[in-house]
N, CA, C and O atoms as a Tripos MOL2 file, in Angstrom:
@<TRIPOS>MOLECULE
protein
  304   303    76     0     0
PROTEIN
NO_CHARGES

@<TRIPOS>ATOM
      1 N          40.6060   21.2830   42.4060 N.3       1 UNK1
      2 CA         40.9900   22.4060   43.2080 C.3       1 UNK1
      3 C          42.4650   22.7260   42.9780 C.2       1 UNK1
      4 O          43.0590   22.4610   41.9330 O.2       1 UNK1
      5 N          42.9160   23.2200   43.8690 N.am      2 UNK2
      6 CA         44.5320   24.1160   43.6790 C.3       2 UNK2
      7 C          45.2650   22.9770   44.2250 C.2       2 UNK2
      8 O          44.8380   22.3960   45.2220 O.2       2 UNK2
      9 N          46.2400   22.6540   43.6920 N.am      3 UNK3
     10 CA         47.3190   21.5310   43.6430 C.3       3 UNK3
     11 C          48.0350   22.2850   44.8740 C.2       3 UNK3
     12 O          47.8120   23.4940   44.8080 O.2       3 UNK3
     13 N          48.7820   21.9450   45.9100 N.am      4 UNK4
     14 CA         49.7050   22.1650   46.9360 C.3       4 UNK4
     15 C          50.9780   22.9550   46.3340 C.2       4 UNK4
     16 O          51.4610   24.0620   46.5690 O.2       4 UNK4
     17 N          51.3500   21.7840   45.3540 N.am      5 UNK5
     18 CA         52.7330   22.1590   44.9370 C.3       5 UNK5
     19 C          52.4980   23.3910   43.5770 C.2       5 UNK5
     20 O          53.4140   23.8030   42.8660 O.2       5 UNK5
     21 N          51.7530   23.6040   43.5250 N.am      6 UNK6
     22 CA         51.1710   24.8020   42.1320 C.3       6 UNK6
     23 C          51.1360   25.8020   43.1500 C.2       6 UNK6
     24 O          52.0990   26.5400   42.9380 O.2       6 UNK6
     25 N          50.3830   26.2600   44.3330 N.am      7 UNK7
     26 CA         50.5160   27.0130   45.0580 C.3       7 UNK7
     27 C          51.8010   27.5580   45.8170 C.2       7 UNK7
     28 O          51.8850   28.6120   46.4470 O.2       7 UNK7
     29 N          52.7640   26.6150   45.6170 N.am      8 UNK8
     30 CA         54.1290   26.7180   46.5670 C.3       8 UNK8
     31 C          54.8280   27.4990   45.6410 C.2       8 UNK8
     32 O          55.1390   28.6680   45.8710 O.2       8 UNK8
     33 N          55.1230   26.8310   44.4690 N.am      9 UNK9
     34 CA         55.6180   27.4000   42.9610 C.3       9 UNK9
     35 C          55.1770   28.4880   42.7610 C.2       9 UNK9
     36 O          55.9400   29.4490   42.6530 O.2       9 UNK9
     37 N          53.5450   28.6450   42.6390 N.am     10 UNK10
     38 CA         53.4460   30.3800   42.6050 C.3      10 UNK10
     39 C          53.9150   31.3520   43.4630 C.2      10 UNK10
     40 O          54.4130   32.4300   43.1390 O.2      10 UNK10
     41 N          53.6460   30.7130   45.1060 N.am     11 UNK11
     42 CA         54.5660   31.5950   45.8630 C.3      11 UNK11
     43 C          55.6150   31.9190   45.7260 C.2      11 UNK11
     44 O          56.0760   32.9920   46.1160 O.2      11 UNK11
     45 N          56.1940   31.0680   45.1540 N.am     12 UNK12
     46 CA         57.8150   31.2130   45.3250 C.3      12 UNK12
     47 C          58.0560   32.5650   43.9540 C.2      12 UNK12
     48 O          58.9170   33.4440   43.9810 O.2      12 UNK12
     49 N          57.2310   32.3920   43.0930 N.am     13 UNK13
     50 CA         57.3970   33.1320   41.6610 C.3      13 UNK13
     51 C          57.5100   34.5090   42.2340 C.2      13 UNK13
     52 O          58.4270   35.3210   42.1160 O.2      13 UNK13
     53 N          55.6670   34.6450   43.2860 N.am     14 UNK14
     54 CA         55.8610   36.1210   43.4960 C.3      14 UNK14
     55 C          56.5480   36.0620   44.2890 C.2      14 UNK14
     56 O          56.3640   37.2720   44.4220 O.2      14 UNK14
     57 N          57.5980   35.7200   45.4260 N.am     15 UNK15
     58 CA         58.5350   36.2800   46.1060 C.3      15 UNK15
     59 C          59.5150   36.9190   45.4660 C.2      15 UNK15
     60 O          59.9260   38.0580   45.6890 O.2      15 UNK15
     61 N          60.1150   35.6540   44.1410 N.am     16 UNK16
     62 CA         61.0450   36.1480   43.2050 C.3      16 UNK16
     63 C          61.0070   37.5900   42.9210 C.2      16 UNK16
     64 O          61.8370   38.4540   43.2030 O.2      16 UNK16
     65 N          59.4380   37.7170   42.0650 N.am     17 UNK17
     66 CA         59.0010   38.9950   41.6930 C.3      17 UNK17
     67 C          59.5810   40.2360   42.0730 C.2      17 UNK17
     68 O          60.1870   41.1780   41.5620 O.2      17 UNK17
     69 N          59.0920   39.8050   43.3290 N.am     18 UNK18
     70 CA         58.8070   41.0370   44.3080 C.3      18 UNK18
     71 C          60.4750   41.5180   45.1840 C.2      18 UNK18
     72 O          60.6500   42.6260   45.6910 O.2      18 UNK18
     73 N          61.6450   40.2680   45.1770 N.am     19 UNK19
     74 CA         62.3560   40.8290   45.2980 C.3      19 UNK19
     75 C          63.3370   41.6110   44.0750 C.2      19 UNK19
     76 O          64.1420   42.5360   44.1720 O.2      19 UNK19
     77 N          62.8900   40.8140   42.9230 N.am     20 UNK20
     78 CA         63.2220   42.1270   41.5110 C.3      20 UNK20
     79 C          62.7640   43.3020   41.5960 C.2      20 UNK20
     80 O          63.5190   44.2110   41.2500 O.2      20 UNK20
     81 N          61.3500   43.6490   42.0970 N.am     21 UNK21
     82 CA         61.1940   44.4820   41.8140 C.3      21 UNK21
     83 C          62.1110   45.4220   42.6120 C.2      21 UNK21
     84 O          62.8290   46.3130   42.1580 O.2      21 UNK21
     85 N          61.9090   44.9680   44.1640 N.am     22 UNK22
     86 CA         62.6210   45.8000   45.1840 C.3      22 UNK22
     87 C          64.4950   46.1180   44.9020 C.2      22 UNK22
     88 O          65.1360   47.0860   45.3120 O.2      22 UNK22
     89 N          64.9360   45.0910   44.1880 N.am     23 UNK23
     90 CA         66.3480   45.7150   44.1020 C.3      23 UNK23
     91 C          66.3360   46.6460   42.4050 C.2      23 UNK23
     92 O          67.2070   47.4350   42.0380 O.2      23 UNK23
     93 N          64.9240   46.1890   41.5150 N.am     24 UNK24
     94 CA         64.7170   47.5210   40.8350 C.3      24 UNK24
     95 C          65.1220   48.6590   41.4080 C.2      24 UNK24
     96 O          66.1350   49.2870   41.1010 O.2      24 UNK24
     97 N          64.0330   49.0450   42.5690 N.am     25 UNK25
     98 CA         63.5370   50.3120   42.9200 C.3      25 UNK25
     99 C          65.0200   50.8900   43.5150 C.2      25 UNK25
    100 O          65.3940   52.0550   43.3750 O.2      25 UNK25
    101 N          65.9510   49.5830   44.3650 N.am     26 UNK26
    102 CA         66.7800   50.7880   44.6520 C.3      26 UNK26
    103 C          67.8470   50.7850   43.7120 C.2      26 UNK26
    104 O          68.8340   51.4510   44.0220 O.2      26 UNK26
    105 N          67.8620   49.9760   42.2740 N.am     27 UNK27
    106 CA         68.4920   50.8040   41.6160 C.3      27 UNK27
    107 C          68.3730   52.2210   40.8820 C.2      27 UNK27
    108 O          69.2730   53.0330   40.6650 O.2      27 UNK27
    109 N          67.3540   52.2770   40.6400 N.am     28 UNK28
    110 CA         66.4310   53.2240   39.7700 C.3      28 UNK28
    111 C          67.0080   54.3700   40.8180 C.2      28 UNK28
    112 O          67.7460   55.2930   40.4750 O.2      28 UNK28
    113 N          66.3980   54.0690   42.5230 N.am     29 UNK29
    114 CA         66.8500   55.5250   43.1410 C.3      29 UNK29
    115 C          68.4970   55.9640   42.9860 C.2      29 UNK29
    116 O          68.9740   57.0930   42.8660 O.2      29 UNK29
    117 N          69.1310   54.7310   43.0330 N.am     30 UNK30
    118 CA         70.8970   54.9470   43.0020 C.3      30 UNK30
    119 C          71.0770   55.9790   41.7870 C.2      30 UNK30
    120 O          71.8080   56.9650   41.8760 O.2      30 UNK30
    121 N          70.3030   55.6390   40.5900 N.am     31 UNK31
    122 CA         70.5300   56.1780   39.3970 C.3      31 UNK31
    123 C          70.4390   57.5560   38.8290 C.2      31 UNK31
    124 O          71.1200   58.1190   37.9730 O.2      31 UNK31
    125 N          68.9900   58.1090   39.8280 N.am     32 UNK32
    126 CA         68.0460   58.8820   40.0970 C.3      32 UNK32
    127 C          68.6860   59.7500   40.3750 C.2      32 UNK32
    128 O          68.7620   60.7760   39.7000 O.2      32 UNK32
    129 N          69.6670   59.4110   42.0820 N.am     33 UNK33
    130 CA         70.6190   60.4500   42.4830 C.3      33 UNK33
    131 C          72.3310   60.8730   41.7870 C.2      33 UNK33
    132 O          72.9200   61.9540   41.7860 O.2      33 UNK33
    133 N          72.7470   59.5180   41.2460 N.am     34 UNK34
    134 CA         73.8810   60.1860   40.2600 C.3      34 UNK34
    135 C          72.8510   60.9060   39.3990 C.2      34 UNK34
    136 O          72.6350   61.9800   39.9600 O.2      34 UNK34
    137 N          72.2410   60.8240   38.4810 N.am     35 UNK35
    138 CA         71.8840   61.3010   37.5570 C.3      35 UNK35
    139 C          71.6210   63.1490   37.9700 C.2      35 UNK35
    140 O          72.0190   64.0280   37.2070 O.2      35 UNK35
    141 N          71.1130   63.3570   38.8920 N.am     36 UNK36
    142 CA         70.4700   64.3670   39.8920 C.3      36 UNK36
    143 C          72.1120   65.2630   40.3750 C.2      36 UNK36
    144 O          72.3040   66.4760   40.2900 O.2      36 UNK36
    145 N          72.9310   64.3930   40.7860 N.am     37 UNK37
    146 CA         74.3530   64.8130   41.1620 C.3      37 UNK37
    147 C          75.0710   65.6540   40.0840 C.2      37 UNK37
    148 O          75.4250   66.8320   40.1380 O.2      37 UNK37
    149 N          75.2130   64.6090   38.9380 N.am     38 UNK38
    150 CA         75.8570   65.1530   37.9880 C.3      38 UNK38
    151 C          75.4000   66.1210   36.9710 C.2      38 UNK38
    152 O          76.0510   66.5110   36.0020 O.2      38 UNK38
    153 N          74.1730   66.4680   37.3170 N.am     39 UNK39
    154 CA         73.2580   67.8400   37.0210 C.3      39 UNK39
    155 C          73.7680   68.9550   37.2390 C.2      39 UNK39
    156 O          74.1210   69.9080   36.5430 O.2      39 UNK39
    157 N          73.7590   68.6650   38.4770 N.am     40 UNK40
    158 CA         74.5070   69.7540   39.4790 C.3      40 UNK40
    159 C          75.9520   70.4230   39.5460 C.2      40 UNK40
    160 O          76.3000   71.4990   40.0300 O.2      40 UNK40
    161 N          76.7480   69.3240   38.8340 N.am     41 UNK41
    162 CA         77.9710   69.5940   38.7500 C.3      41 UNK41
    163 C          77.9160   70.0330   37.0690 C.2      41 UNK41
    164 O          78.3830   71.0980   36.6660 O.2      41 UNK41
    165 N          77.3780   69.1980   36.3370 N.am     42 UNK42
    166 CA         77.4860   70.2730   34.9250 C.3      42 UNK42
    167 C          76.8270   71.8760   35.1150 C.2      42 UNK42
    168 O          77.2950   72.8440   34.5150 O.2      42 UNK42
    169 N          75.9220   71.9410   35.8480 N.am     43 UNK43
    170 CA         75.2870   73.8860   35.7290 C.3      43 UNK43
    171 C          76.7700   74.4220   36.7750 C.2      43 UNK43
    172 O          77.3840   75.4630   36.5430 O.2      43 UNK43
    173 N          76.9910   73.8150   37.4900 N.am     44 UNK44
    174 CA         78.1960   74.5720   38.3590 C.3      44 UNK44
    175 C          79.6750   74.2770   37.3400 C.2      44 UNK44
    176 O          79.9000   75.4510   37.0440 O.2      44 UNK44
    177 N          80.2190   73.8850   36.9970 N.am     45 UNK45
    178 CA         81.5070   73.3010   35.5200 C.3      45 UNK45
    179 C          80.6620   74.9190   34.8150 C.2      45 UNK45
    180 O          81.2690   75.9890   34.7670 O.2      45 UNK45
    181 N          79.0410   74.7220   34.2830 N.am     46 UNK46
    182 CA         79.0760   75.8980   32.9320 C.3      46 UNK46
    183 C          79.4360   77.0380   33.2210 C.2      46 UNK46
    184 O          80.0640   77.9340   32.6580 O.2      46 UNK46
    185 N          78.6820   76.8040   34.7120 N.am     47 UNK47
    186 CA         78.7650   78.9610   35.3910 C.3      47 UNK47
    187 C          80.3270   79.0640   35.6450 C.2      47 UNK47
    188 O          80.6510   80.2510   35.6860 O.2      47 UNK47
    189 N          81.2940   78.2920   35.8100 N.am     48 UNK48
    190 CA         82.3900   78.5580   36.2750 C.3      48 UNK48
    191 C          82.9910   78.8620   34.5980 C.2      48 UNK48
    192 O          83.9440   79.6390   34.6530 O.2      48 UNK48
    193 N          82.7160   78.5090   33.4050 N.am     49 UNK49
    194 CA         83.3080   78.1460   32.3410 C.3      49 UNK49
    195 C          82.5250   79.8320   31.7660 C.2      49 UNK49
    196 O          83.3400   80.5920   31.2440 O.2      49 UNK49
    197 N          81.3840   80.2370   31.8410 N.am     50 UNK50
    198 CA         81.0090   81.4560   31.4370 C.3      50 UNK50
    199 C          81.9880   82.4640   32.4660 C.2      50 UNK50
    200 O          82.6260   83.3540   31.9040 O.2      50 UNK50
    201 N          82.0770   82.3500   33.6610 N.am     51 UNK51
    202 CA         83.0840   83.1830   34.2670 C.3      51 UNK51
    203 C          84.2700   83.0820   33.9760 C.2      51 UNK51
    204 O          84.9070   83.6600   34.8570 O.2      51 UNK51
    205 N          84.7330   82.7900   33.4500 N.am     52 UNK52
    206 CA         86.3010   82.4840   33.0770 C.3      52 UNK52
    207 C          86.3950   82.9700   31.7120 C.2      52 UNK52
    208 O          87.4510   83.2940   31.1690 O.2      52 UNK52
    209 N          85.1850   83.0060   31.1560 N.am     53 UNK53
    210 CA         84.7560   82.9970   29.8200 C.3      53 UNK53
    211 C          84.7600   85.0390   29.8000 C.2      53 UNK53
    212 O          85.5310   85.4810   28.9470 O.2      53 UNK53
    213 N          84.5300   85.3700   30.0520 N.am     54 UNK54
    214 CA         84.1720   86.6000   30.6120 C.3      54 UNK54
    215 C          85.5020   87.2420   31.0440 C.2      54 UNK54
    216 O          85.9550   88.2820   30.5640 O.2      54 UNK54
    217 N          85.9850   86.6130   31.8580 N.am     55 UNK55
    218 CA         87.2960   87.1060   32.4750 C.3      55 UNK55
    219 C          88.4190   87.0330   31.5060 C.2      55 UNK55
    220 O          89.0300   88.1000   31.5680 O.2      55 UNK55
    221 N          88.8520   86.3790   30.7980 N.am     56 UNK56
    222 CA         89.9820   86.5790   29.2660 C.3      56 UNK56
    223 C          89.2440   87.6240   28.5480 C.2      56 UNK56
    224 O          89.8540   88.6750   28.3500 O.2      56 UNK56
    225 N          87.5720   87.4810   27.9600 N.am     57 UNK57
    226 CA         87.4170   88.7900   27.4240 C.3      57 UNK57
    227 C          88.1230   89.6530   27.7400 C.2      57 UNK57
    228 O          88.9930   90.2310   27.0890 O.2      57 UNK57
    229 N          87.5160   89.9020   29.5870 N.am     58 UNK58
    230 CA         87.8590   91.2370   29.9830 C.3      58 UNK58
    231 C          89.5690   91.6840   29.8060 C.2      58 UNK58
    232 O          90.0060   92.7660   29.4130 O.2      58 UNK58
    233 N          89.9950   91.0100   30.0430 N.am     59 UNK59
    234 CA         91.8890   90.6460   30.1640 C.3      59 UNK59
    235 C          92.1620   90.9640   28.6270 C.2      59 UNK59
    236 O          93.1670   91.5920   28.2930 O.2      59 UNK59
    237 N          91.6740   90.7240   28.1490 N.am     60 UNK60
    238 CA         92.1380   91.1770   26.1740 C.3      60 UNK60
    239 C          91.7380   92.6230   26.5140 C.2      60 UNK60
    240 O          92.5190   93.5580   26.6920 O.2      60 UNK60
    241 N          90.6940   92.6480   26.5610 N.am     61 UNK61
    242 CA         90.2970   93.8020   26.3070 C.3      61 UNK61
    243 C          91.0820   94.8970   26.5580 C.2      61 UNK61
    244 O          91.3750   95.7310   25.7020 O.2      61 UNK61
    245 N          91.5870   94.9310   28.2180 N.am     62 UNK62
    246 CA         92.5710   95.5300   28.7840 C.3      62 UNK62
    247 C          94.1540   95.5120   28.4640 C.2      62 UNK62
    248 O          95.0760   96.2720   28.7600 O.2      62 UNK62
    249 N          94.0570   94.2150   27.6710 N.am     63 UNK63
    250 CA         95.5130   94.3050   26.6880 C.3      63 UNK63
    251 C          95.3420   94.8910   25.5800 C.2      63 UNK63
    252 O          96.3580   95.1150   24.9230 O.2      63 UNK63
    253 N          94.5120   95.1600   25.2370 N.am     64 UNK64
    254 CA         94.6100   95.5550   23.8530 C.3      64 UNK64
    255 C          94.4970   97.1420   24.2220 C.2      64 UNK64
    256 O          95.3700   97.6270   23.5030 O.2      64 UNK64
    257 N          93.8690   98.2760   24.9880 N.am     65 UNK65
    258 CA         93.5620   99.0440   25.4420 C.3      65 UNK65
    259 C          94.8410   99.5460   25.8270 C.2      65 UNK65
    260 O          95.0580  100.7180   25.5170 O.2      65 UNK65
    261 N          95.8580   98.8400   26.5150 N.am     66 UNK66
    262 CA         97.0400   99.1730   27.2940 C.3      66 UNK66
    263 C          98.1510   99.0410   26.0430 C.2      66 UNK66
    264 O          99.0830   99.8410   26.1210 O.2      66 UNK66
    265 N          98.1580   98.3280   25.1530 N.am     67 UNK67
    266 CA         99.2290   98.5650   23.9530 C.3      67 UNK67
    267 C          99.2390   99.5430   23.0350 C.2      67 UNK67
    268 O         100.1930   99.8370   22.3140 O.2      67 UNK67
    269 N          98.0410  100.1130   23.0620 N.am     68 UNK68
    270 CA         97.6030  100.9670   21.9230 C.3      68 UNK68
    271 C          96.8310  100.4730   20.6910 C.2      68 UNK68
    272 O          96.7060  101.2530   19.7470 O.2      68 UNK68
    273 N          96.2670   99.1520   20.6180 N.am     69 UNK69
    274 CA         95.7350   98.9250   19.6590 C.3      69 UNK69
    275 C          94.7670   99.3690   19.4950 C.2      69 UNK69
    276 O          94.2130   99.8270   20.4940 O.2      69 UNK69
    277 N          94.1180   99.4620   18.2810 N.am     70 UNK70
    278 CA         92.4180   99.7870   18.6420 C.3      70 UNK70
    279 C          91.7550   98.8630   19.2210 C.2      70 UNK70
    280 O          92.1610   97.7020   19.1870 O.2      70 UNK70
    281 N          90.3930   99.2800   19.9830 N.am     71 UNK71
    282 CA         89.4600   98.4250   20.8640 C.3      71 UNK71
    283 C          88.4700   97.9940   19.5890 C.2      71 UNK71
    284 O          87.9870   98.7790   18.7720 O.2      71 UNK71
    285 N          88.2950   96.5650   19.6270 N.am     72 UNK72
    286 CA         87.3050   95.7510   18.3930 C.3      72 UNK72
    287 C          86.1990   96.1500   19.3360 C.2      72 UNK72
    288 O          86.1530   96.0800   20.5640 O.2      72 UNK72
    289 N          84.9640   96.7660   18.1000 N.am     73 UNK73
    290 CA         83.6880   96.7610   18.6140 C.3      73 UNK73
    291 C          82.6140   95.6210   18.9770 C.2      73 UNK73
    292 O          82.6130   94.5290   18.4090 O.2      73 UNK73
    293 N          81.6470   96.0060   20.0400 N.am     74 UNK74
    294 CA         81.7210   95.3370   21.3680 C.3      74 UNK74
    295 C          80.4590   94.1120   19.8730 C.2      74 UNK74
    296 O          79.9660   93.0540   20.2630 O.2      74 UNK74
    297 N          80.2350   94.5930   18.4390 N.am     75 UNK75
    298 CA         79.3210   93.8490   17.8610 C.3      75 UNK75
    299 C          80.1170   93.0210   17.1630 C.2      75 UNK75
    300 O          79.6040   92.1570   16.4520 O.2      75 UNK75
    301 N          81.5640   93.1640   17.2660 N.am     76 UNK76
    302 CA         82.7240   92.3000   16.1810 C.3      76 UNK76
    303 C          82.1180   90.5170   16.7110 C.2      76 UNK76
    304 O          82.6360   89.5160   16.2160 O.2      76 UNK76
@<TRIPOS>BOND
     1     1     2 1
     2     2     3 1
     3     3     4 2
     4     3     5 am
     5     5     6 1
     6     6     7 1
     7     7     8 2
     8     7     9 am
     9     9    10 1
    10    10    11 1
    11    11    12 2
    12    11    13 am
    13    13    14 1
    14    14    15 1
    15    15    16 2
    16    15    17 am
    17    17    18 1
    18    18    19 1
    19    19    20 2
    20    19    21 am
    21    21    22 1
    22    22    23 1
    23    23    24 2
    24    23    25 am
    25    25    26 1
    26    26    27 1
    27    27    28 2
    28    27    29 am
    29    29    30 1
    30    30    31 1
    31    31    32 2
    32    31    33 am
    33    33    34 1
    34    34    35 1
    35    35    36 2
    36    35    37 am
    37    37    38 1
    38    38    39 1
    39    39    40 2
    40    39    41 am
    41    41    42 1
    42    42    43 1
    43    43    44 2
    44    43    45 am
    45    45    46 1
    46    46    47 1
    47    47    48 2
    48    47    49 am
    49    49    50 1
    50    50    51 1
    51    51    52 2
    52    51    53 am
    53    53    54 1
    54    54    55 1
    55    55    56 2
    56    55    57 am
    57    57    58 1
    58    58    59 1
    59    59    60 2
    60    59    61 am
    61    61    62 1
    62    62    63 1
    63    63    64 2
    64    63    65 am
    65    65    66 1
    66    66    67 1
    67    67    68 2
    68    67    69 am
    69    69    70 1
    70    70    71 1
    71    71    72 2
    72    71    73 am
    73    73    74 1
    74    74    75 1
    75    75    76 2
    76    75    77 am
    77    77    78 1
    78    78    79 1
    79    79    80 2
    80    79    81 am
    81    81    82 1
    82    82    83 1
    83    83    84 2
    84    83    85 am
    85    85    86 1
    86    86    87 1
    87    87    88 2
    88    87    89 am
    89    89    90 1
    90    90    91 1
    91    91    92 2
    92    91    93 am
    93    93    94 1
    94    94    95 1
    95    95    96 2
    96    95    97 am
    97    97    98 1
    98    98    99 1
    99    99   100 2
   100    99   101 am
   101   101   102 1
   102   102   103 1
   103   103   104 2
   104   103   105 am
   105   105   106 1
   106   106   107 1
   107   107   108 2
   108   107   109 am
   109   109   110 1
   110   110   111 1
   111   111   112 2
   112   111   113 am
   113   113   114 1
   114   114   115 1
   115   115   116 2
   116   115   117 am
   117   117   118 1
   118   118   119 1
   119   119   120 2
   120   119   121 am
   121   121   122 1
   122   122   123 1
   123   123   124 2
   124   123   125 am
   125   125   126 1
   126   126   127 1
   127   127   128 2
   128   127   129 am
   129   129   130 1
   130   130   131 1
   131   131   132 2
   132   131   133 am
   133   133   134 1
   134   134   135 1
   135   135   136 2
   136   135   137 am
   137   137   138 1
   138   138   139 1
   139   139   140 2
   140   139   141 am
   141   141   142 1
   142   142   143 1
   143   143   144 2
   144   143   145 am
   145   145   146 1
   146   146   147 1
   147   147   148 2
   148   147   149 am
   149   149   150 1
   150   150   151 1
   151   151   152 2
   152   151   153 am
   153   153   154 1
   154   154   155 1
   155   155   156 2
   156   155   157 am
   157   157   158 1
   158   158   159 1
   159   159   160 2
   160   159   161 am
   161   161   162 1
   162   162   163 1
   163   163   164 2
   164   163   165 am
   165   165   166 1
   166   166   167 1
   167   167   168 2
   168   167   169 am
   169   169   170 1
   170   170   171 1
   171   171   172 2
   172   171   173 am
   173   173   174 1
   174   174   175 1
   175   175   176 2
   176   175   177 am
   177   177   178 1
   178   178   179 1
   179   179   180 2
   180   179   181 am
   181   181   182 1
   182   182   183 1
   183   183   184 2
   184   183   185 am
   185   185   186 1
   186   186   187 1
   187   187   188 2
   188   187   189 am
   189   189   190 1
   190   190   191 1
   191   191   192 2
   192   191   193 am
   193   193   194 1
   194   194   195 1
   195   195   196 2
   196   195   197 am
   197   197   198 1
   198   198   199 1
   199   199   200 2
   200   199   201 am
   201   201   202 1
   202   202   203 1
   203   203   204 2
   204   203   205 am
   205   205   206 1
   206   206   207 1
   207   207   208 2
   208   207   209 am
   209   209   210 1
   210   210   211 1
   211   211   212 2
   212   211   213 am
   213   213   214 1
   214   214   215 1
   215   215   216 2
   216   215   217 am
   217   217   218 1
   218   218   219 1
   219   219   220 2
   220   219   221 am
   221   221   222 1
   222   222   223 1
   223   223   224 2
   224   223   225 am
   225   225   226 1
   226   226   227 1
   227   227   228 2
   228   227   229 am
   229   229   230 1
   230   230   231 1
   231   231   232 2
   232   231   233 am
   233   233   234 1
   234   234   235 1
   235   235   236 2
   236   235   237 am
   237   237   238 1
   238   238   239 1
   239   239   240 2
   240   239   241 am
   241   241   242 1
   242   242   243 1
   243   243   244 2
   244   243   245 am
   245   245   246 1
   246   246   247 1
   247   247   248 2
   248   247   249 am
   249   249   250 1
   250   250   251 1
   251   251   252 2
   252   251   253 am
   253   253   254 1
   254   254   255 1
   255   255   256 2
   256   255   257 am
   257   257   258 1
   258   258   259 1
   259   259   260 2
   260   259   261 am
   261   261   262 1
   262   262   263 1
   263   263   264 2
   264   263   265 am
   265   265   266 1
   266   266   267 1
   267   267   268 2
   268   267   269 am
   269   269   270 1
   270   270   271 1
   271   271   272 2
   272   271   273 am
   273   273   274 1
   274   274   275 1
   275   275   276 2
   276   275   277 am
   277   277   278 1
   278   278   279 1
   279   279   280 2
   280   279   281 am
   281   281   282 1
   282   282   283 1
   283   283   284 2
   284   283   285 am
   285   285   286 1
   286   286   287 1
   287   287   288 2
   288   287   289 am
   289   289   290 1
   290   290   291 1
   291   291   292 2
   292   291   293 am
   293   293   294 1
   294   294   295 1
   295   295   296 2
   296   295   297 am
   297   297   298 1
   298   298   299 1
   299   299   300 2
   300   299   301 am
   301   301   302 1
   302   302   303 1
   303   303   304 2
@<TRIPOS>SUBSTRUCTURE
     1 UNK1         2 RESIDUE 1 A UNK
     2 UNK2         6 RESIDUE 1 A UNK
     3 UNK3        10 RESIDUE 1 A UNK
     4 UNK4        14 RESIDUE 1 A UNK
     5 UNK5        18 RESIDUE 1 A UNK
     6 UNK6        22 RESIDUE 1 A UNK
     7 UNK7        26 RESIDUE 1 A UNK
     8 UNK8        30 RESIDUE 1 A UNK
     9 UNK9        34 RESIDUE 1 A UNK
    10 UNK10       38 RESIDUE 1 A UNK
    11 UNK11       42 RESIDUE 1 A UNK
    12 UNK12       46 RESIDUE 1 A UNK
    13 UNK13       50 RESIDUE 1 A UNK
    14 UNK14       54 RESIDUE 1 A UNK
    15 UNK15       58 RESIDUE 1 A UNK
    16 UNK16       62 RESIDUE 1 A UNK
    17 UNK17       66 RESIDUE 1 A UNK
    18 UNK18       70 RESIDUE 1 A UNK
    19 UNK19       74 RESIDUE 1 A UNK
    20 UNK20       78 RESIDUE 1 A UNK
    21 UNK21       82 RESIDUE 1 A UNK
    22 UNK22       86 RESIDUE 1 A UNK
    23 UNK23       90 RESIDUE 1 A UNK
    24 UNK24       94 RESIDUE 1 A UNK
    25 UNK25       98 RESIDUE 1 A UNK
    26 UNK26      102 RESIDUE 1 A UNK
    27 UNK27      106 RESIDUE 1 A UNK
    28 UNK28      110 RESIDUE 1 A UNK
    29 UNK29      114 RESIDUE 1 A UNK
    30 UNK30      118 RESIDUE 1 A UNK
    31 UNK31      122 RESIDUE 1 A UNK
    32 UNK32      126 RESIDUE 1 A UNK
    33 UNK33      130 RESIDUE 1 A UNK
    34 UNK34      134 RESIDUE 1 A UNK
    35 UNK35      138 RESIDUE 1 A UNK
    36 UNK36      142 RESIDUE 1 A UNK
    37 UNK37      146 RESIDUE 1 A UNK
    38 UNK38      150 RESIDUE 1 A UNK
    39 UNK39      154 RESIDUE 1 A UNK
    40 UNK40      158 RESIDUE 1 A UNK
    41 UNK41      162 RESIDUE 1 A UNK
    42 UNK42      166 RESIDUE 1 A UNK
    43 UNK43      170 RESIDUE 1 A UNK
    44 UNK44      174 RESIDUE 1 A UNK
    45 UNK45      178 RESIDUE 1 A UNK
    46 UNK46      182 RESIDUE 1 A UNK
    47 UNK47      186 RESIDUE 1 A UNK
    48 UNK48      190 RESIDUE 1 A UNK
    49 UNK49      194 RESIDUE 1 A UNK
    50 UNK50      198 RESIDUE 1 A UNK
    51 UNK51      202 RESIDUE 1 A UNK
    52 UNK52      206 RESIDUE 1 A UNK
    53 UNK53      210 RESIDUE 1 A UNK
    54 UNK54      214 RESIDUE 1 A UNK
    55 UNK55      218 RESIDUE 1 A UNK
    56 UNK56      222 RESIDUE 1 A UNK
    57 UNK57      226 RESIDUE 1 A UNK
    58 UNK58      230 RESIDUE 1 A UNK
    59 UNK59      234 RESIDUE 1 A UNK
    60 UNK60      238 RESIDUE 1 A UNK
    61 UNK61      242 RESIDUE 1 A UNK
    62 UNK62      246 RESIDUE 1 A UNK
    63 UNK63      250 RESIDUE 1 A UNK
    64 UNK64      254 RESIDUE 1 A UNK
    65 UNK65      258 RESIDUE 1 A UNK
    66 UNK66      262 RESIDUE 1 A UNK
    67 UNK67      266 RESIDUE 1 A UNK
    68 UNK68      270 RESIDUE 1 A UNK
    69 UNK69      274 RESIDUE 1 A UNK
    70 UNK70      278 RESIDUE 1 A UNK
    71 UNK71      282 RESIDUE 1 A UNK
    72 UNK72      286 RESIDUE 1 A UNK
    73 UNK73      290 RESIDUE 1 A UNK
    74 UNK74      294 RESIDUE 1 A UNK
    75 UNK75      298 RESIDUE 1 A UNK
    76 UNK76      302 RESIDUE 1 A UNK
């Protein structure tokens, strides 16, 4: 039959287990949410970087318009 101390040992294995798994899970979620965070902050960094991006266009444009140069076409 099942040895005492074979049964204790296995218990003890799956406790081990089972608390790996559990400080797995909340790493995985820790990770989950930086990962999820810094999503968020790169699409908000791009939209701010296309607006800014946009805004020197526009600012040349209006310098160049205000000196007299010619205006480069909008396909240059």
């Amino acid at each position: 039959m099942t040895d005492p101390d074979s049964s204790s040992i296995l218990g003890e294995r799956i406790d081990a287990l089972e608390m790996r798994i559990a400080y797995q899970d909340d790493t995985i979620e820790t990770l989950n949410k930086t990962v999820t965070e810094q999503w968020r902050r790169i699409d908000a960094l791009s939209r701010e970087v296309l607006q800014l991006r946009e805004r020197v266009e526009e600012a040349e444009m209006k310098s160049r318009t205000a000196s007299g140069e010619p205006e480069i076409p909008p396909h240059y």
